[in-house]
VOBA-1610 file (N, C-alpha, C; in pm, whole numbers, padded with zeros to 5 digits, always signed):
BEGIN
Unk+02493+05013+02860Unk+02359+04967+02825Unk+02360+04897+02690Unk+02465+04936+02595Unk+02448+04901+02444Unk+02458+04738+02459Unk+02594+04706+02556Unk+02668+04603+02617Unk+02526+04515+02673Unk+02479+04555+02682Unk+02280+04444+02808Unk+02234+04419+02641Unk+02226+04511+02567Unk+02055+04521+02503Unk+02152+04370+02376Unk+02270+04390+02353Unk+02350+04269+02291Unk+02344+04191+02329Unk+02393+04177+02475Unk+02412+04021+02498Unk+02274+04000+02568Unk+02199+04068+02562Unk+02009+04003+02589Unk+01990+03916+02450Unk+02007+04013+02317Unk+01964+03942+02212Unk+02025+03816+02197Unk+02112+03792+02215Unk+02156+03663+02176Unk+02158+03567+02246Unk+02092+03571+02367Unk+02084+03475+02495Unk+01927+03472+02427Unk+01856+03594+02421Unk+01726+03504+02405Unk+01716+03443+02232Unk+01820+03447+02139Unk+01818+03386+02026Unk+01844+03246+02031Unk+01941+03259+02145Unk+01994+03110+02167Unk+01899+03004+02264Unk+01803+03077+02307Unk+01658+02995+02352Unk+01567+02947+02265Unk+01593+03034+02214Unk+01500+03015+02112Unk+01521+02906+02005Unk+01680+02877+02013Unk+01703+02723+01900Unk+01679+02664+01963Unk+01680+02672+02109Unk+01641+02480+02176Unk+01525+02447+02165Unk+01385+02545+02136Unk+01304+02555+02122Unk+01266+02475+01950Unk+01320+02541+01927Unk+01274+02522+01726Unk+01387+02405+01713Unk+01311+02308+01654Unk+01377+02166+01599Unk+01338+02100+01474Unk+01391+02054+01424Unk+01323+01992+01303Unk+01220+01849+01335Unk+01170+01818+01252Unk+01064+01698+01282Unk+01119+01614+01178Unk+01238+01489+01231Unk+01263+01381+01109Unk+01147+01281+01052Unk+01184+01278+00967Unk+01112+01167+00881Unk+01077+01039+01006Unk+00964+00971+00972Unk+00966+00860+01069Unk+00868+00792+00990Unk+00856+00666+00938Unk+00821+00562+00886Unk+00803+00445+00952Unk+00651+00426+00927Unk+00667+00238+01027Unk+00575+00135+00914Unk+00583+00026+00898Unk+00500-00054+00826Unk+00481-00177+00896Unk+00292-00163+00902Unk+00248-00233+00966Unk+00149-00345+00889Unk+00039-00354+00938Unk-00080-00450+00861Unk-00223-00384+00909Unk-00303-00321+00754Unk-00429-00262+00800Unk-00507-00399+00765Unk-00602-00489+00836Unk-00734-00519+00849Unk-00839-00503+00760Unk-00838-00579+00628Unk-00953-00518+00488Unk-01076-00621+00571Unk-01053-00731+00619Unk-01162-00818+00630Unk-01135-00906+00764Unk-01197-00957+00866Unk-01184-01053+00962Unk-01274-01072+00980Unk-01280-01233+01031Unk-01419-01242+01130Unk-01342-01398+01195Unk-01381-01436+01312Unk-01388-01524+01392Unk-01509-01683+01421Unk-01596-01602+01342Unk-01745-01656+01305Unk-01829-01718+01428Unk-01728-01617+01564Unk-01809-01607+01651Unk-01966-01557+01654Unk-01938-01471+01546Unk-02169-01464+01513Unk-02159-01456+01372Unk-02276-01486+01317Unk-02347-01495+01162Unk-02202-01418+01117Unk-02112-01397+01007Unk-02064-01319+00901Unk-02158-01344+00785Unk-02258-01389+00796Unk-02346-01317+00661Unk-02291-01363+00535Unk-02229-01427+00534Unk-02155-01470+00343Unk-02264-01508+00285Unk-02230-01472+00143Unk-02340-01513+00021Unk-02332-01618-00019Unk-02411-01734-00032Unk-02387-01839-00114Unk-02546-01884-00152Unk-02520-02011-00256Unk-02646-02060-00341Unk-02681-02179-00269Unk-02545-02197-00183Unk-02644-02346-00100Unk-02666-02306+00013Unk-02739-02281+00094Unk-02764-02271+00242Unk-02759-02419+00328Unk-02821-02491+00238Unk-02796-02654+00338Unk-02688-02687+00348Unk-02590-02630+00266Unk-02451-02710+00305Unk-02321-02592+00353Unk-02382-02490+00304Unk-02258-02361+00312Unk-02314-02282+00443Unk-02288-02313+00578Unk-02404-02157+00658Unk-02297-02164+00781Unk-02328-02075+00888Unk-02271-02070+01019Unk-02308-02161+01110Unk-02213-02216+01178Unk-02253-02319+01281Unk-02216-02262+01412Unk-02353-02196+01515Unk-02312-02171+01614Unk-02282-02226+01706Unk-02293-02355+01711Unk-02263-02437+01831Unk-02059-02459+01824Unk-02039-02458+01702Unk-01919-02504+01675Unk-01824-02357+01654Unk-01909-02282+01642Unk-01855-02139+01631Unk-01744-02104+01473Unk-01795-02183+01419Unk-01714-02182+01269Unk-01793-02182+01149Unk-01782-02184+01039Unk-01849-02166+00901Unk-01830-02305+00860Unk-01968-02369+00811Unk-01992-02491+00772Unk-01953-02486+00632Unk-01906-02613+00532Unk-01928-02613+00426Unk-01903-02720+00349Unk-01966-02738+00246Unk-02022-02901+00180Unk-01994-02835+00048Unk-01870-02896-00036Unk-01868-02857-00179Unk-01868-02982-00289Unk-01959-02953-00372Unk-01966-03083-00443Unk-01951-03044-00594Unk-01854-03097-00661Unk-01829-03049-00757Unk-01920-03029-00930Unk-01902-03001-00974Unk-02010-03022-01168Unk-02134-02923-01042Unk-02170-02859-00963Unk-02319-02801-00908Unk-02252-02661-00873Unk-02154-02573-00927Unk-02143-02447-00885Unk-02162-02420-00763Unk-02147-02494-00668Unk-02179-02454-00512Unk-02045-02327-00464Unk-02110-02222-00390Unk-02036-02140-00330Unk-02056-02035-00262Unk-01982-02000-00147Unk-01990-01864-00076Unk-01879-01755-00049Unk-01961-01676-00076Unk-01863-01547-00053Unk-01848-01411+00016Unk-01747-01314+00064Unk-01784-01189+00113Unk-01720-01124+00046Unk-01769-00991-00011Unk-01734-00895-00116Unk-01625-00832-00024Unk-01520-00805-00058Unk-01400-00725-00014Unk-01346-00641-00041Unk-01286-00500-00016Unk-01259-00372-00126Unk-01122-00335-00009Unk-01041-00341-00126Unk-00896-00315-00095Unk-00791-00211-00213Unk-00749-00142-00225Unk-00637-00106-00258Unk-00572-00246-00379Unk-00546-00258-00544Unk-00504-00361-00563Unk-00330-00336-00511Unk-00292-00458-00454Unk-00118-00453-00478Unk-00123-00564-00365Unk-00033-00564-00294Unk+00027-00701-00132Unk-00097-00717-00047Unk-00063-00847-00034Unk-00197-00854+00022Unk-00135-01016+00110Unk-00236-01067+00217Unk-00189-01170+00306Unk-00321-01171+00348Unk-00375-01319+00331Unk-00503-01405+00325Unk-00446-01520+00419Unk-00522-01509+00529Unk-00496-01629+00647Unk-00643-01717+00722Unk-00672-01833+00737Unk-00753-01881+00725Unk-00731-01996+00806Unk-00824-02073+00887Unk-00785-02187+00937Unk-00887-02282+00887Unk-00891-02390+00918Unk-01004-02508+00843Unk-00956-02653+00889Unk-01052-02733+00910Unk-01078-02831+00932Unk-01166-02927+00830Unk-01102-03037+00765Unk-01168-03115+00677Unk-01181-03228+00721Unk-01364-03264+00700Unk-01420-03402+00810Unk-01407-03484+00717Unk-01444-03444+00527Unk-01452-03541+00431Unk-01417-03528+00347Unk-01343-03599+00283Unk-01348-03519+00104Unk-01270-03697+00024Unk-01399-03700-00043Unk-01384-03806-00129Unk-01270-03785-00220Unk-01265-03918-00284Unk-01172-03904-00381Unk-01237-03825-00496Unk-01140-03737-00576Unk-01189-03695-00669Unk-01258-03541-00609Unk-01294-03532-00543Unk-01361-03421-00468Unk-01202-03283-00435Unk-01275-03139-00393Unk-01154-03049-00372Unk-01205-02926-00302Unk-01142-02887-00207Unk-01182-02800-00132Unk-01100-02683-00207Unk-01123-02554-00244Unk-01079-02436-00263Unk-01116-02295-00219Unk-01028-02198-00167Unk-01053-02127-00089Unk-00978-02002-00126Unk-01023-01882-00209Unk-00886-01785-00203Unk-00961-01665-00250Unk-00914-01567-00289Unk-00955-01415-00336Unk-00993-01434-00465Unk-01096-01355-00521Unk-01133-01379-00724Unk-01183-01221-00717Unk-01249-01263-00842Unk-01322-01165-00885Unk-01497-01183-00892Unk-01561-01128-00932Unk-01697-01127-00939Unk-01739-01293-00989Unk-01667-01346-01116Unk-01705-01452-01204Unk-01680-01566-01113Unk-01569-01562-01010Unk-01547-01669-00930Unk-01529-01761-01008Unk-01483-01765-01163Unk-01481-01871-01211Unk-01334-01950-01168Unk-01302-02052-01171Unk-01161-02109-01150Unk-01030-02107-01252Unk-01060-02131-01362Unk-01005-02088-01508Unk-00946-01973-01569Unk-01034-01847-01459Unk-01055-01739-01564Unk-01006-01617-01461Unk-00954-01527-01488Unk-00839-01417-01360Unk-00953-01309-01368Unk-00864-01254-01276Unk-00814-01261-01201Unk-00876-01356-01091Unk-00778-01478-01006Unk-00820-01544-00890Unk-00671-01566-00818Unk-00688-01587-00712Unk-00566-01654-00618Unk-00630-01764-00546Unk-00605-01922-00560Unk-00655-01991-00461Unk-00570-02085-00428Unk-00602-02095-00295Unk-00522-02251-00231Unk-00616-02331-00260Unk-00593-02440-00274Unk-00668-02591-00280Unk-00611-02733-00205Unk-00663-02790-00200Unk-00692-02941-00115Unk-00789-03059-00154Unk-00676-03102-00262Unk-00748-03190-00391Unk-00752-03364-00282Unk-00845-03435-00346Unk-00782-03574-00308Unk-00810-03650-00463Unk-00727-03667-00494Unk-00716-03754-00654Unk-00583-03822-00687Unk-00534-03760-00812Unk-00423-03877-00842Unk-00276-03900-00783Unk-00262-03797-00661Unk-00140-03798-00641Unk-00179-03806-00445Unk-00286-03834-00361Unk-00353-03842-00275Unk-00414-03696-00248Unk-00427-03661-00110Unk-00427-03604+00030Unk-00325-03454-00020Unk-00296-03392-00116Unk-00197-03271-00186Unk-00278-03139-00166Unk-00167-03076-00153Unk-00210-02902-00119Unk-00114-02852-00318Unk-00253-02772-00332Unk-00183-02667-00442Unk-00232-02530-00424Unk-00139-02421-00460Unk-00148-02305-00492Unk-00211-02283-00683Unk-00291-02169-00675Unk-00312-02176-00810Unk-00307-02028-00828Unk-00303-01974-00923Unk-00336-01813-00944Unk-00371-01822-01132Unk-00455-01733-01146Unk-00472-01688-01271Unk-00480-01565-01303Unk-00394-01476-01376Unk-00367-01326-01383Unk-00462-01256-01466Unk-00482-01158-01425Unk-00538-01058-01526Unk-00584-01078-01637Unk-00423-01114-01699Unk-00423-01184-01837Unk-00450-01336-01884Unk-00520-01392-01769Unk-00583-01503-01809Unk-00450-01588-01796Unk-00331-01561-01760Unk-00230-01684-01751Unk-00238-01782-01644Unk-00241-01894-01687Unk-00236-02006-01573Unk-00155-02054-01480Unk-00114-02066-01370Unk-00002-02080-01305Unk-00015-02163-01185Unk-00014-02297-01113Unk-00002-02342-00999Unk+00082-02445-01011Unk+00138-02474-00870Unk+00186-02583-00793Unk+00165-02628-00731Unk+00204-02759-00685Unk+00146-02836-00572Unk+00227-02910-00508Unk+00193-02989-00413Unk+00287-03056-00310Unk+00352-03141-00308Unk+00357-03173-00418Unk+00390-03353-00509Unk+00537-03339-00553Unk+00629-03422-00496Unk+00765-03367-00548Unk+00777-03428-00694Unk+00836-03278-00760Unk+00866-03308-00911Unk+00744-03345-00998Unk+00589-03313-00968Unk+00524-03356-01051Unk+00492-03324-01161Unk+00543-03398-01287Unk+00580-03370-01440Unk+00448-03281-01484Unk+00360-03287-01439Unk+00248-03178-01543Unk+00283-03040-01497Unk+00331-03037-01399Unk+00385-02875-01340Unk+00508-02823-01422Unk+00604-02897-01486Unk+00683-02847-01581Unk+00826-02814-01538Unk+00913-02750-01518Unk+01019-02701-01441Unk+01011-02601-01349Unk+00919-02561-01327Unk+00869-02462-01193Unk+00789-02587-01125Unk+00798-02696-01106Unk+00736-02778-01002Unk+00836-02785-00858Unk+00763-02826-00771Unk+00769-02806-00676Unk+00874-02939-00626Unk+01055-02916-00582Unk+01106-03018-00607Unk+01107-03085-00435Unk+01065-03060-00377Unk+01110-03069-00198Unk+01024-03183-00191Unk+01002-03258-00057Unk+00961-03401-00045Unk+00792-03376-00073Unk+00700-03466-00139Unk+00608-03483-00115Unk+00500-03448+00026Unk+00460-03374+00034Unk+00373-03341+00134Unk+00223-03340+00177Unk+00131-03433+00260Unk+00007-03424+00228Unk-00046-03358+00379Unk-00148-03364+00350Unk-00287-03317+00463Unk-00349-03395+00487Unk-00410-03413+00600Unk-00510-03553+00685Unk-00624-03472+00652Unk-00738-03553+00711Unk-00860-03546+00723Unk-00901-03521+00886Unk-00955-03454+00967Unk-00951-03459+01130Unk-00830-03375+01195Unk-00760-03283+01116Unk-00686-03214+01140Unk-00703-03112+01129Unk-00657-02980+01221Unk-00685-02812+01176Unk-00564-02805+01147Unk-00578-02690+01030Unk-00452-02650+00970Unk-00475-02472+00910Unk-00371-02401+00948Unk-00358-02283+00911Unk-00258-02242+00810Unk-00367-02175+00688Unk-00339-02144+00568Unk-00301-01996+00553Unk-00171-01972+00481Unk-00151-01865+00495Unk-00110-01809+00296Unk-00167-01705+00255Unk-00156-01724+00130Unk-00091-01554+00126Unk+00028-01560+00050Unk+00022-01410+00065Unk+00127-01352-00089Unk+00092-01237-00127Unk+00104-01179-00238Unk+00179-01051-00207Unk+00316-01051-00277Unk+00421-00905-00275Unk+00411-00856-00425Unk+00347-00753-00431Unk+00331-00680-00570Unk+00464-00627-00628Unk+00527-00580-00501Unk+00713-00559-00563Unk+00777-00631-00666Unk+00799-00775-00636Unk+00808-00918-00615Unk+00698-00936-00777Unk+00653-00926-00723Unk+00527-01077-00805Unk+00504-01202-00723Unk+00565-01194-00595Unk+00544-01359-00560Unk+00449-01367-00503Unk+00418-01466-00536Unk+00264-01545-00504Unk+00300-01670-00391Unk+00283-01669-00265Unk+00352-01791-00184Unk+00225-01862-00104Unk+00271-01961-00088Unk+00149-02065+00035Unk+00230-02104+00137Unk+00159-02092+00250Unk+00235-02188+00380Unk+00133-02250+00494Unk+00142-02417+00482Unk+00007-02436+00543Unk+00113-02553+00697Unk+00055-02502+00762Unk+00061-02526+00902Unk-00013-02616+01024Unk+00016-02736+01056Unk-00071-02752+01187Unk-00089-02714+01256Unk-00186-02691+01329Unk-00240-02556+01421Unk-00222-02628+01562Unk-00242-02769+01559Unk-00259-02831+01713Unk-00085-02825+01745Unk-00007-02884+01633Unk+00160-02881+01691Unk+00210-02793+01674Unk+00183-02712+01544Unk+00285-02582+01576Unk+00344-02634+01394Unk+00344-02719+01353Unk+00482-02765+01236Unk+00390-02761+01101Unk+00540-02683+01061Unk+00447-02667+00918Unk+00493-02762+00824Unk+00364-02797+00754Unk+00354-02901+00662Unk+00397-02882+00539Unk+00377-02765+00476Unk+00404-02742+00319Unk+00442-02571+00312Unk+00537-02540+00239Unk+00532-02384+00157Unk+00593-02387+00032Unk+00542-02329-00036Unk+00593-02294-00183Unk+00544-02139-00213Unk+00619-02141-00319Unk+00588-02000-00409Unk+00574-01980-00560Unk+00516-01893-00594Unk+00486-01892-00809Unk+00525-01758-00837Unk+00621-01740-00977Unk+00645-01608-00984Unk+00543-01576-01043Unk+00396-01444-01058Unk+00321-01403-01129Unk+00344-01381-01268Unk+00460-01275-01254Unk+00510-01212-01359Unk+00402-01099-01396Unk+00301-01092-01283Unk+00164-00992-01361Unk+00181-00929-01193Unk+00118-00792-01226Unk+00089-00767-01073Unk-00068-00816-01099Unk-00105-00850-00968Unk-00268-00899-00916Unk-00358-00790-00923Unk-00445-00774-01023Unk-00575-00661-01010Unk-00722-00712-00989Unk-00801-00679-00938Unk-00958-00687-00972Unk-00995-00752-00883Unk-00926-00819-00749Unk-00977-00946-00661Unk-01030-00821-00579Unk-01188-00901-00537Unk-01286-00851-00461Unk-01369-00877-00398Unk-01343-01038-00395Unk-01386-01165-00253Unk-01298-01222-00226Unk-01387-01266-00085Unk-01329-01385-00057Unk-01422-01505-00101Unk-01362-01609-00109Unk-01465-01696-00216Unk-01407-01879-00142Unk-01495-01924-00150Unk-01462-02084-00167Unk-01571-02176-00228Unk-01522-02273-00322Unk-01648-02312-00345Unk-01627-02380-00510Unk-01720-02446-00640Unk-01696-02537-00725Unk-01760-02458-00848Unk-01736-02361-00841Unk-01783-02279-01019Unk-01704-02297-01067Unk-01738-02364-01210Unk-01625-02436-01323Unk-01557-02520-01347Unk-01586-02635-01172Unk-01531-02742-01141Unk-01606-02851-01242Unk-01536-02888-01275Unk-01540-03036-01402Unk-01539-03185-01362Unk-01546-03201-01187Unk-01520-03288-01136Unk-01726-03352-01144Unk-01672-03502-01074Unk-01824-03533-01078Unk-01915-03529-00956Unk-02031-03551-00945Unk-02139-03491-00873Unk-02134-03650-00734Unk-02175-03634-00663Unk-02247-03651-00520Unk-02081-03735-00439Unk-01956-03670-00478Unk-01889-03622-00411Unk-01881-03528-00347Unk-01781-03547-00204Unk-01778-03383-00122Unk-01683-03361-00026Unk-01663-03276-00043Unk-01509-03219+00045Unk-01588-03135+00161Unk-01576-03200+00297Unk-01669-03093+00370Unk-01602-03065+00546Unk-01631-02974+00579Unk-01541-02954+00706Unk-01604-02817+00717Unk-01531-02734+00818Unk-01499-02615+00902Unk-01403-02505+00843Unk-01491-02367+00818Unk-01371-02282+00813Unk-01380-02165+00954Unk-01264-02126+00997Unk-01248-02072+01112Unk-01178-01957+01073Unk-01164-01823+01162Unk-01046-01706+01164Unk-00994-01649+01018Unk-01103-01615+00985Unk-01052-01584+00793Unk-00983-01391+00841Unk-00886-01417+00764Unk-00827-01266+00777Unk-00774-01233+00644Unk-00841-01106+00618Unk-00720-01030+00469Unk-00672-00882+00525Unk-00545-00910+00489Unk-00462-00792+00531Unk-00387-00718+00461Unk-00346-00595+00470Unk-00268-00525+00357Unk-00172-00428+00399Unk-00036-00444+00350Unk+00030-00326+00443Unk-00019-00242+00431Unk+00035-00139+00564Unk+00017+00002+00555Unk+00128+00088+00588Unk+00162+00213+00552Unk+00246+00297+00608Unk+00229+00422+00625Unk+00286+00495+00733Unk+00268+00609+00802Unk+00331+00698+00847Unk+00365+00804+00739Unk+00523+00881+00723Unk+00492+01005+00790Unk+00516+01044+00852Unk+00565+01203+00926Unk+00598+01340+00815Unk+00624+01441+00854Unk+00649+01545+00786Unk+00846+01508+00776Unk+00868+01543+00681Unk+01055+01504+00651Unk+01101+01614+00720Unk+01072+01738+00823Unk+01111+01860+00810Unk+00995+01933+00882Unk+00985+02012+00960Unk+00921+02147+00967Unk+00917+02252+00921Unk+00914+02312+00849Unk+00895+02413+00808Unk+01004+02528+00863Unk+01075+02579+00756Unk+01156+02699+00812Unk+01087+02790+00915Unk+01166+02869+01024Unk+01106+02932+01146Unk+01206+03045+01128Unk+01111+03221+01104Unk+01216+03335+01144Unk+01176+03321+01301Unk+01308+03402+01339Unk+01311+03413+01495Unk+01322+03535+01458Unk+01182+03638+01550Unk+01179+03747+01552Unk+01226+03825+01715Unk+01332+03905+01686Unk+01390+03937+01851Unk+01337+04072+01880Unk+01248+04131+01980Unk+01255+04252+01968Unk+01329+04335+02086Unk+01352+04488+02080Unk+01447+04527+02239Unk+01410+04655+02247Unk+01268+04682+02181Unk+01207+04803+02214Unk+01171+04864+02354Unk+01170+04761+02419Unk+01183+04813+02563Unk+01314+04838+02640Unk+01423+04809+02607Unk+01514+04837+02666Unk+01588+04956+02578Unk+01638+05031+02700Unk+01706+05141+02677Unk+01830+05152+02601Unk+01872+05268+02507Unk+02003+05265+02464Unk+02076+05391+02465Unk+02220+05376+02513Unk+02216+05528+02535Unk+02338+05499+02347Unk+02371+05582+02282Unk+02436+05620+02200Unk+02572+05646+02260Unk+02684+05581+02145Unk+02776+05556+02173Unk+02857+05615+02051Unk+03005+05711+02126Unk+03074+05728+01948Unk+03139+05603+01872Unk+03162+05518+02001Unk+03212+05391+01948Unk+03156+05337+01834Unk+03170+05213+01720Unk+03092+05172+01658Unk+03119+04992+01745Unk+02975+04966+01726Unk+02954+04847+01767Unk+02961+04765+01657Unk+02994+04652+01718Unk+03053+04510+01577Unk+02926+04490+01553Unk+02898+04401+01412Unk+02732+04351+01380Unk+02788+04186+01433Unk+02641+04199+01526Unk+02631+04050+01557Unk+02540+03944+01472Unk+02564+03819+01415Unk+02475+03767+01326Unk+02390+03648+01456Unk+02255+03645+01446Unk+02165+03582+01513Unk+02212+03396+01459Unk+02250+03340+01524Unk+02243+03200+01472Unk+02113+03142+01461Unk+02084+03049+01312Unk+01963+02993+01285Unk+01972+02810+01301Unk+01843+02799+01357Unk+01842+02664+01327Unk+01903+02560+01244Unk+02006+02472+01289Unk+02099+02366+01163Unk+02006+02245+01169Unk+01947+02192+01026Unk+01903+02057+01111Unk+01942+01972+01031Unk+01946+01882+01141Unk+02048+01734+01146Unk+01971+01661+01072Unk+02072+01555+00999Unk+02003+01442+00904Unk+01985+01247+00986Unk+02031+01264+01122Unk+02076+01147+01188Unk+01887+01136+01253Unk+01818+01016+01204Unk+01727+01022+01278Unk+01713+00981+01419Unk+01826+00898+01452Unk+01859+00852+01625Unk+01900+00975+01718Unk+01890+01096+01689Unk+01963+01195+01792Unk+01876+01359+01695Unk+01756+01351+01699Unk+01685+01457+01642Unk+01764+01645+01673Unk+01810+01624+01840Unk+01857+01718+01871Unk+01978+01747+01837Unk+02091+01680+01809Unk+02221+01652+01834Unk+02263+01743+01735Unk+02217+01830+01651Unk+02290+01945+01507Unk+02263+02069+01625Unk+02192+02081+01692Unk+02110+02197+01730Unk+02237+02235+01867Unk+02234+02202+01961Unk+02343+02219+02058Unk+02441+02255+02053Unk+02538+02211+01897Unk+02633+02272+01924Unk+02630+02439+01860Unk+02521+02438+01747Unk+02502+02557+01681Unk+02510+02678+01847Unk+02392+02643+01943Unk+02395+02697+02054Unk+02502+02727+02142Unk+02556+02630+02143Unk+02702+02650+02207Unk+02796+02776+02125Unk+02799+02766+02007Unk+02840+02821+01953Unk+02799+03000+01934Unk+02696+02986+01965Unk+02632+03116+01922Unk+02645+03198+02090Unk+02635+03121+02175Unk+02665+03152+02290Unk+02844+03227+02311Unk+02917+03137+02294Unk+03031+03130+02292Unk+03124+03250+02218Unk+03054+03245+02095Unk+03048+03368+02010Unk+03005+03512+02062Unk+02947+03538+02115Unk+02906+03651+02235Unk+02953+03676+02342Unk+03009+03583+02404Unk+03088+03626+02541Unk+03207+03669+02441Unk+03255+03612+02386Unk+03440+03674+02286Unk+03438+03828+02242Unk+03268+03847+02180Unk+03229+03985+02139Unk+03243+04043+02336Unk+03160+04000+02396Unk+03158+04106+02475Unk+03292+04104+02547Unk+03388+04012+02572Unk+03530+04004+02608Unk+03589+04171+02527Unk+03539+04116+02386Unk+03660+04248+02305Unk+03588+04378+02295Unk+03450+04379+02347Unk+03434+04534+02363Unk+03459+04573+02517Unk+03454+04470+02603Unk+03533+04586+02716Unk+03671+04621+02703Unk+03801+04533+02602Unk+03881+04589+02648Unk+03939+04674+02561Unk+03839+04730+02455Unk+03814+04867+02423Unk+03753+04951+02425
//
């Protein structure tokens, strides 16, 4: 009987590891959703012009008429986490005089252009034509953009050396603006939407991480340009996004295995019986094979018990 109530315990110990496993670490990084809209109905943005800035339902997009020296602008308040961030946007421009500039990117309350924190793309037409620039202004008020113009001397040695690149008028194009706080980089990549080919990308090192942005904004506060010019078109599919990640427990929690054999009988023996040790859970560090530490411990603990009960029968 001593011989049952042993090798019971350790058959049901050894169930009991296949049972109990550890829980590895598991990590995924994705993209949470701070802001979208399609402008399939009203999004409601704030602005001071209504005749020129509003929703167009027939066209299913956001109208807008910016004319510069008149502070024209609209916006939607946004609340994010500061750090990485990816601002995507599509648009269509019907007009934009010379001298005139469409701008479109994340700020702060002041929305001023000059003054930081801001991140904006722009779509100037002036001295160099039909040019896409990136601009950012930090925290600390530092100034920083480029633009599409190869080698253009006011940009300094961080100008932008790759071929000259412009934008039409009667074209959709998808803007993609996005910010790695790791990094500091600040990058643009603007795209035709009807072919597929992208037209322009560049990047700016910050050197600041990005704090305080809390719209989305487009529009001529602080613009110095002159009046009954206008940059005017369609904005479509505005998205701000921000990673996210979603970690698991590294581990479960240690587990006693409690055995009991109060129900089974024992008769007393003068013999002395060997001490058997209960094998405990091993856990593995391989996250492709969660089980793969655990089996052989079992095998083992198994294996280990038939040898015991081998050497007490043949004494």
């Amino acid at each position: 009987m001593k011989t049952r109530t042993i090798l019971l315990t350790i058959i049901l110990a050894a169930c009991c590891l296949l049972v109990v496993q550890p829980t590895l670490a598991q990590s995924s990084e994705d993209q949470t959703t701070i802001y979208q809209t399609s402008f399939a109905s009203d999004p409601r943005w704030i602005t001071n012009n209504p005749s020129s800035n509003y929703w167009d339902p027939n066209m299913g997009m956001y109208h807008f008429g910016i004319e510069p020296s008149t502070g024209n602008y609209a916006y939607i308040p946004v609340v994010f986490d500061a750090g990485s961030f990816t601002l995507d946007y599509d648009f269509l421009l019907t007009r934009i005089d010379e001298g005139a500039t469409f701008r479109i990117g994340l700020t702060d309350t002041d929305m001023r252009i000059n003054k930081g924190p801001n991140v904006l793309s722009m779509f100037t037409n002036a001295k160099y034509g039909k040019i896409m620039w990136l601009h950012t202004v930090s925290p600390g008020n530092k100034l920083l953009q480029v633009n599409s113009q190869n080698a253009a001397p006011e940009m300094g040695p961080d100008a932008y050396k790759g071929p000259t690149s412009k934008y039409e008028v009667n074209k959709t194009y998808r803007v993609t603006v996005k910010y790695d706080d790791n990094t500091k980089i600040l990058s643009m990549k603007v795209r035709e939407l009807q072919s597929g080919k992208d037209i322009w990308s560049y990047f700016i090192q910050c050197g600041e991480n990005m704090r305080g942005l809390n719209r989305i904004y487009f529009g001529s506060v602080e613009d110095g340009g002159m009046m009954n010019i206008y940059a005017q078109g369609y904005l479509d599919n505005v998205r701000l996004t921000v990673p996210s990640r979603v970690s698991a427990l590294t581990e479960t929690p240690s587990v006693t295995i409690l055995v009991t054999t109060a129900q089974i009988p024992v008769t007393p023996t003068k013999k002395p019986t060997p001490k058997m040790t209960v094998p405990t859970p091993y856990p593995t560090t391989t996250p492709q094979s969660p089980s793969s530490g655990i089996l052989p411990v079992v095998a083992l603990g198994v294996c280990g018990a038939l040898c015991c009960l081998m050497a007490m029968k043949k004494k």
